[in-house]
ROLO-68334 format. One record per atom (N, C-alpha, C): y, x, z. Coordinates in steps of 0.2 Angstrom, whole numbers, plus 5000, padded with zeros to 4 digits. Each point is the difference from the previous one (the first is absolute). Layout:
N
YXZ...
END
This chain:
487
582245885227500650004996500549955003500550025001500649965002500249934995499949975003500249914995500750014997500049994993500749984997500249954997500849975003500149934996500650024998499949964994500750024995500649935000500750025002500449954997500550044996500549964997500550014995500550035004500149975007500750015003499750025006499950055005500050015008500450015002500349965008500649995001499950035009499950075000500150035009500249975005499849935004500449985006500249924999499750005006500049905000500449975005500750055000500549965002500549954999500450015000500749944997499950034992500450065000500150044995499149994993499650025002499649994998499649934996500149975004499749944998500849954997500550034999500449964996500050034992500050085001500050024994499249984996499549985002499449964998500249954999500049935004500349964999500449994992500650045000500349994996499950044992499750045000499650044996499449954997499749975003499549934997500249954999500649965002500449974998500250004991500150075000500550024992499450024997499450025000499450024998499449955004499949954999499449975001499250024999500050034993499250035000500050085003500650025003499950085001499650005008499450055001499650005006500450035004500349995005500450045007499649995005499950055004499850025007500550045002499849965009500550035006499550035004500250055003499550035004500550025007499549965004500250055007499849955007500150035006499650005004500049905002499649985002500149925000500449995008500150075006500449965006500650054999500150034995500850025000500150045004499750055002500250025008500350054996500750015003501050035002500149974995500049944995500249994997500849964999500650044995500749965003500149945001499549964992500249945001499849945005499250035003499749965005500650015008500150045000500550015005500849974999500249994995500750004997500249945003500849995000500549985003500149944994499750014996500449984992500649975000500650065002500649964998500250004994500149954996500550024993500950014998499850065005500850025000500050064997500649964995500450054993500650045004500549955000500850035005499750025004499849965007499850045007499850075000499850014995499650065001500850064997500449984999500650064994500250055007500150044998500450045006500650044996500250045002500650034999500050044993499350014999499850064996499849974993500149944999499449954996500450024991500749975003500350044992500250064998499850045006500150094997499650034995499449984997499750044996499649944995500150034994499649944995499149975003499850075003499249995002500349945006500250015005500249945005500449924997500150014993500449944996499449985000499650054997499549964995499449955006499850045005499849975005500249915002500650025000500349925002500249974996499750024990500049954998499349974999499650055002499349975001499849955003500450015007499949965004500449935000500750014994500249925000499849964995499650044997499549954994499450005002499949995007499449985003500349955005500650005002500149935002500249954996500350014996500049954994499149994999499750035000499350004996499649945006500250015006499549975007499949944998500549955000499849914999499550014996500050014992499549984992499550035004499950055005499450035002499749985004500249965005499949965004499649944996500449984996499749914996499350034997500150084994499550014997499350005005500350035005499050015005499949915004500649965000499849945002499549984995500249974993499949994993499150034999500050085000499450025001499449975005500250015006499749975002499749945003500449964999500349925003500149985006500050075005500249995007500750035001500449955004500950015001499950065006499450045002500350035004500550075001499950024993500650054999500649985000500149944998500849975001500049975010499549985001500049985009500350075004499950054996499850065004500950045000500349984994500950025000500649955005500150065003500549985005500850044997500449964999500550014997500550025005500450064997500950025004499750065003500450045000500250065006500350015000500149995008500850005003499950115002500650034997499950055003500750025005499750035005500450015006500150075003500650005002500650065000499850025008499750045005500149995006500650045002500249985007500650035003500150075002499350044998500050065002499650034995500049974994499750044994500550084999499650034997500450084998500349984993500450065002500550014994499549974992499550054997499749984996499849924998499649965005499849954999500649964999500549995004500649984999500350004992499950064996500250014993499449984997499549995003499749964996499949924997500049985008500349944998500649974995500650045001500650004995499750014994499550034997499950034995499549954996499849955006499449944995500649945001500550005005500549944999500650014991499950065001500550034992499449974996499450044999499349974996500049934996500249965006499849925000500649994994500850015003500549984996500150054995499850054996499950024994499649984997499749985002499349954995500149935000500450005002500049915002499449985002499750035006499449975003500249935005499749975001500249945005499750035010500849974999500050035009500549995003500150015007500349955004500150075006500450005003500350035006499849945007499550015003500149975005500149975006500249965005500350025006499449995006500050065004499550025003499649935004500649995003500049955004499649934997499950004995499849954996499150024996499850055005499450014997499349975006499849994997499349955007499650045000500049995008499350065000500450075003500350034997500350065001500350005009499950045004499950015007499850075001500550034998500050105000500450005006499850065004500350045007500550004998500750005006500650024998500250044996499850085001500050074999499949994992499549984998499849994994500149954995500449945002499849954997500650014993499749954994500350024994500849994999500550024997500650004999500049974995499750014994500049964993499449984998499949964995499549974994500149994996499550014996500449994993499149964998500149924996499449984999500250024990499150014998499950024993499549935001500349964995499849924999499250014997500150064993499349964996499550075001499950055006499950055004499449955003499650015004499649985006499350075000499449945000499150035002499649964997499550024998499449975001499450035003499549955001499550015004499550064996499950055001499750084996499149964999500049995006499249954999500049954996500349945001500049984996500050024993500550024997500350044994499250024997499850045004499550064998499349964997499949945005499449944999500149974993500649994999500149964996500150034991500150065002500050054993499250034998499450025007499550004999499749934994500249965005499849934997500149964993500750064997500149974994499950074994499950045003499750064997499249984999499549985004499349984999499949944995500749975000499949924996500150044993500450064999500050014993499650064995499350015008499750024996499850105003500549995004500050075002499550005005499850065002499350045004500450035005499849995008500050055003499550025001500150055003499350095000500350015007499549995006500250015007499750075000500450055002499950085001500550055000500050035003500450075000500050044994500750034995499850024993500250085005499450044998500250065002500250034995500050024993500250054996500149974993500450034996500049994993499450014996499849984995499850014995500450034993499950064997500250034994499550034994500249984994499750034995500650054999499950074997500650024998500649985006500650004998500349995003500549925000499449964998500249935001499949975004499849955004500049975007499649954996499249975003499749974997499649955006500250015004499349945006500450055006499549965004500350015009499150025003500250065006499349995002500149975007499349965004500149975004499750035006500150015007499750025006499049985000500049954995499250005000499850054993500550034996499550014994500349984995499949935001500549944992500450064998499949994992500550005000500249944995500750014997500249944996500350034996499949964993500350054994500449954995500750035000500649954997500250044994500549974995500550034999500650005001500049985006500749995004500050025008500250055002499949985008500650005003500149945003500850015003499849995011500550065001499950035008500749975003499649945004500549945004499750005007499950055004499650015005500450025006500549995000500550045004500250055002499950025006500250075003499250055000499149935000499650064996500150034995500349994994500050024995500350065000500150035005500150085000499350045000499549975002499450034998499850004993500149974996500150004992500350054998500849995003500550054995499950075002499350005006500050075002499550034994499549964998499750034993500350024993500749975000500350024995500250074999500350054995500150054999500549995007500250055001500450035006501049994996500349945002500750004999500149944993499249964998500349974997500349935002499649995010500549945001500050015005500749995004500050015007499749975004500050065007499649955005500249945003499749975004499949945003500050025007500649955003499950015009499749945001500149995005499649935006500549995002500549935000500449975003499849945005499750035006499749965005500549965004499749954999500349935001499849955005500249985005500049965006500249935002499749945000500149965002499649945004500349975005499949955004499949944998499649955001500149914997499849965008500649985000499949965007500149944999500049955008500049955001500449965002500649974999500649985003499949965009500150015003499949935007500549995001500850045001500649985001500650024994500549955001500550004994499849964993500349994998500049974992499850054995500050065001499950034995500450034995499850014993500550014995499949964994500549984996499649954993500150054996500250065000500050034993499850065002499650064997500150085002500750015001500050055005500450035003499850095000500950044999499650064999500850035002499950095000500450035001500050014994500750064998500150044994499550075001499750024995499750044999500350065001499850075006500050025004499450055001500650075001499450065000499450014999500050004990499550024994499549925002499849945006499849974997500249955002499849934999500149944999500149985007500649955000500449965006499449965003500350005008499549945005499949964994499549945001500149954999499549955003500349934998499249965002500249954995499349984997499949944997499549975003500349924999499649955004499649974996499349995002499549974993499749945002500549945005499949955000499649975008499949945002499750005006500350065006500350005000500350075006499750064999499650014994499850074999500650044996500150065003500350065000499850074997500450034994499650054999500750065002499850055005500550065002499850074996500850014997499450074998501150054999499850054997500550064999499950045001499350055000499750064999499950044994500250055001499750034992500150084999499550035004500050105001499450024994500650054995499550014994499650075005499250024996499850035002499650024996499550074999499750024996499249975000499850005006499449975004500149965005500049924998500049955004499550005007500449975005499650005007499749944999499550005006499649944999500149955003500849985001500149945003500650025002500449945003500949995000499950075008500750044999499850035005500549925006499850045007500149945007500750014999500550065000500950015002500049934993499950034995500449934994499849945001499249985003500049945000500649965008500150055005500349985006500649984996500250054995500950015000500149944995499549984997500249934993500149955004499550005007500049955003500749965004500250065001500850025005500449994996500050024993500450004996500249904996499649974999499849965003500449925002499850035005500149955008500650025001500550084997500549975003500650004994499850024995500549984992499849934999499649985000499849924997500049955005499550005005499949955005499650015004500450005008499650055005499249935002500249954998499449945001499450044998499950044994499650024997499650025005500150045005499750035006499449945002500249955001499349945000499750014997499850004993499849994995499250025002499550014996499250015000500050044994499650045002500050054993499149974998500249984993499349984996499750044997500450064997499750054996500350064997499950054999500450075000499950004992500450054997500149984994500150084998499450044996500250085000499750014993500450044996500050034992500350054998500050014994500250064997500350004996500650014997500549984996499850084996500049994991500050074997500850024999500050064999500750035001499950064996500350014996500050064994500750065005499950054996500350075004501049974999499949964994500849984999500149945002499649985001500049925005500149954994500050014995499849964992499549974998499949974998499449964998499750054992499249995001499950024993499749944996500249984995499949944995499850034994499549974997499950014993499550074998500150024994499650044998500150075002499350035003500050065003499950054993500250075001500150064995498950014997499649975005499349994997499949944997499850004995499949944994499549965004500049955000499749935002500049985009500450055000500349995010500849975000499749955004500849985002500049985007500950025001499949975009500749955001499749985006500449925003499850015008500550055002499950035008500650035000500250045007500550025002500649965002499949924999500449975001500549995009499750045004500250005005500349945004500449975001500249945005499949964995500049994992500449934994499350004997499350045002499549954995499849955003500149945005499749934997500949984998500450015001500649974997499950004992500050055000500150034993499350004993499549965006499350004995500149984995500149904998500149964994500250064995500750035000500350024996499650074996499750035005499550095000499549964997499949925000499450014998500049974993500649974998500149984994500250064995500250055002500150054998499350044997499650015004499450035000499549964996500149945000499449944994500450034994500650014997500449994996499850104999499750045002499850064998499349984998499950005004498949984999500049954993500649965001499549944992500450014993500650025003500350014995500650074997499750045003500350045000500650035000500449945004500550014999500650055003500450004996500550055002500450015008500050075001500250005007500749995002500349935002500649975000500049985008500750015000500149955006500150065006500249975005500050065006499550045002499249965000499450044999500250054997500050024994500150044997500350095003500449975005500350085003499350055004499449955003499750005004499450034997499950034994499350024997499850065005499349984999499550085005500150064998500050035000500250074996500550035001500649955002500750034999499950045006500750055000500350055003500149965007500050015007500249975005500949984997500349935005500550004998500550015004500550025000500450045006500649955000500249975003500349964999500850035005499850065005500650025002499950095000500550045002499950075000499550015008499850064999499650035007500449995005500750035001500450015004500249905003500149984995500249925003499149965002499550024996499649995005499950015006499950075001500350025008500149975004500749994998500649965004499849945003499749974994499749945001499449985006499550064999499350015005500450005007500750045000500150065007500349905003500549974996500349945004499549945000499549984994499749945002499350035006499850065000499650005007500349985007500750044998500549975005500149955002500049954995500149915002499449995002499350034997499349975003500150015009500150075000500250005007500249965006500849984998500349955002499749925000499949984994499649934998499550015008499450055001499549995003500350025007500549995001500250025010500450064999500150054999500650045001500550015002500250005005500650015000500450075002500650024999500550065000500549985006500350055003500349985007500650024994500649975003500750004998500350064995499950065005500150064997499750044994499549975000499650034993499849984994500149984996499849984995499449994995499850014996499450004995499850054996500550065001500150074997499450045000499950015007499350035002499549974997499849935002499549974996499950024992500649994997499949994993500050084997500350065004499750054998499350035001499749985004499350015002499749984994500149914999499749984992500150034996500650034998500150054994499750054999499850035005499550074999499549974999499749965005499349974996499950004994500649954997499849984993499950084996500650045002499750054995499450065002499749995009499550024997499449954998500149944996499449994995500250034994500850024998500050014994499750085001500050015004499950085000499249995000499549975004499049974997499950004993500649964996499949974995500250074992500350055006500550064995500349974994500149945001500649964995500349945002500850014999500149955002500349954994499749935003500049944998500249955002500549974997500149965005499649915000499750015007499849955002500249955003499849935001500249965007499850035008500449975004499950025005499249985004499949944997499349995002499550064997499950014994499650054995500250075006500750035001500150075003499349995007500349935002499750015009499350025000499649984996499349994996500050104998500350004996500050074999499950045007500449975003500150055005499650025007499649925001499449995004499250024995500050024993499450004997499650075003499450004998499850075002500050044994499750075000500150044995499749974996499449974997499549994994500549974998500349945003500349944996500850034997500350045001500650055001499850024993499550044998499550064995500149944995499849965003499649954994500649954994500650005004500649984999500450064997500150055002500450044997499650024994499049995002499950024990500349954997500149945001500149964995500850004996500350035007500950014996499850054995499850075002499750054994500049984993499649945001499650004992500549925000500349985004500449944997500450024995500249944995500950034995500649995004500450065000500649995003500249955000500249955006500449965001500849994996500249964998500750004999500350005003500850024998500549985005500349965004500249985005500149965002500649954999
END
């Protein structure tokens, strides 16, 4: 007979996300029994690979105040920068090692290059409007005044703009540090693979585990990333969207020549995923990363063209010195990513299921805030407020623009991916061709899918490279999904 252990609260996934909604769930409830479950070396895991920049602005693009779901987003995200200092103190406090605060490198400077495309250019403009509509603190910088900076002529930056109370912290660190004051108050990690729910009826009671365990709660909340589509596959058919794989790439190197950088450095966010960037973590160690291609079924490891192109990309927007550098260690994960590219927070449509995933590029940003949210469900049942709120499991996909302007959008940002990666057009020709070819593409996913939705352009490309099972599997889901609103 299979061993069963019973807690009050089991919490799917021992990453960032994870282990803070724990943490802060025991914090507010001291005798309530909590268990983490999940594998002890993290393998794809986001946070273990993650960049951890805590950027709110950097991240706005063009599109960020068009739709309430995109507001509410970015208010999540700036009440998670407000949130990062007390968060910061609190895991020092817990613990009584300053390494979470040793670990925050303050400022990002974000950089304009000289051959950026039309889009990223509007994006930038559109976190410089951001900053002065909020009265964020921030500075227009002059190029020539930044250290470290040594980009090829062709590409070197034209603007900056530094985000004063913006930077990174160390994701290792962070993660050591949250285990540590999570154990201090009492909570249990369970190292394992949870392969399946547990149900009475249709309530969500316990998790079962790859050996057998099972573990039986009256709470089980799924914070497990982009696996946690293996979960949502048990549910009825449409009651929560799927999950892609947001596979994510990055480098940590060695400085030998140049000064380096005292602050992260990044681009504006650019074609469906996050701008170059590098964050520096001290002693001449370097973290490179700006990868991110959703996919139905992750490969098992970074492919060669993306790791050559981030390298190049690099060496010659940032600092061609880089090219010395020593590479210490590769850095590969999985970012979850919902069909809408939304987060799902809070109570799922199955009674004693809730989730905290889908966060795509802003769960460890975004954690403090998801996970104060989520203690505030589990102990007190409190009312669903705040931006969280837009983001509940069950909902309808969110459309935040019409098909036809999705389209449009897939047919020109593959177009900039193009360009970004070496493309070039002779004099005579334009981008026309290009962009109609992407336009059929995208409609025939819409034509796999026999409905059209409008998606991101990441989500389409995904569509469009899937095989049939994964195609079947996603169009039952729209089937049995509740119509979408309007956009």
């Amino acid at each position: 007979m299979a061993e069963r252990t019973t807690a009050d609260v089991v919490i799917v996934g021992n990453g960032v996300l994870g282990l803070s909604i724990a943490f802060e769930t025991a914090v507010r409830s001291p005798g309530l029994r909590i268990a983490v479950i999940g594998p002890t070396a993290r393998p794809g895991s986001a946070t273990v690979a993650a960049g951890a920049m805590l950027n709110c602005f950097a991240e706005v693009t063009r599109f960020t105040g068009a739709h309430p779901a995109s507001r509410a987003k970015f208010e999540l995200a700036r009440d998670a920068l407000d949130a990062w200092p007390q968060w910061l103190d609190r895991l020092v406090e817990s613990t009584g090692s300053p390494a979470p605060l040793d670990a925050w490198t303050p400022g990002t400077l974000l950089l304009l290059g000289a051959q950026a495309t039309p889009g990223t250019v509007q994006n930038f403009e559109a976190v410089r409007a951001a900053t002065e509509a909020h009265g964020e603190p921030h500075e227009e910088v002059d190029i020539q005044d930044i250290e470290g900076l040594d980009a090829l002529p062709p590409e070197h930056p034209v603007r900056a703009l530094c985000l004063e109370r913006e930077g990174a912290v160390d994701a290792r660190a962070v993660l050591a540090a949250l285990e540590a004051a999570a154990g201090r108050q009492g909570v249990v990690e369970i190292p394992g693979e949870v392969t399946g729910l547990v149900t009475v009826g249709e309530r969500a009671t316990g998790v079962r585990l790859s050996t057998g365990e099972t573990v039986t709660s009256d709470t089980v909340v799924l914070a497990a990333g982009s696996p946690t589509q293996r979960l949502i596959e048990e549910l009825p058919v449409g009651m929560v969207q799927p999950m892609l794989h947001g596979t994510g790439f990055a480098v940590e190197t060695r400085r030998h020549r140049g000064p380096g950088f005292g602050h992260v450095v990044r681009t504006p966010t650019r074609s469906g995923g996050c701008g170059l960037h590098l964050v520096p973590l001290g002693g001449g160690t370097e973290y490179i990363g700006a990868t991110n291609i959703a996919l139905f079924d992750p490969p098992d490891g970074p492919r060669v063209g993306i790791a050559q192109s981030l390298l190049r990309f690099a060496m010659e927007q940032f600092d061609r010195r880089i090219g010395f550098s020593s590479v210490r260690r590769w850095h590969y994960g999985n970012r979850p990513i919902t069909l809408d590219t939304f987060p799902l927070i809070g109570r799922s449509p199955m009674p004693g299921l809730l989730f905290a995933t889908g966060t795509y590029r802003d769960g460890f940003h975004s954690s403090p805030v998801i996970a104060r949210y989520l203690a505030g469900l589990i102990v007190e049942s409190a009312a669903e407020q705040g931006p969280c709120a837009m983001f509940t499991p069950g909902r309808a996909p969110l459309e935040t623009m019409t098909t036809e302007t999705a389209t449009e959008l897939y047919a020109t940002e593959t177009a900039d991916t193009s360009i970004e990666f070496g493309l070039r057009l002779p004099y005579f020709l334009g981008t026309e061709a290009l962009t109609s070819m992407r336009r059929r593409q995208a409609q025939e996913s819409f034509d796999r899918l026999g409905r059209s939705i409008a998606l991101r352009p990441e989500i389409l490309s995904a569509v469009y490279e899937a095989d049939d099972s994964r195609v079947k599997q996603l169009a039952a889901y729209l089937h049995a999904a509740p119509t979408p609103s309007p956009s």
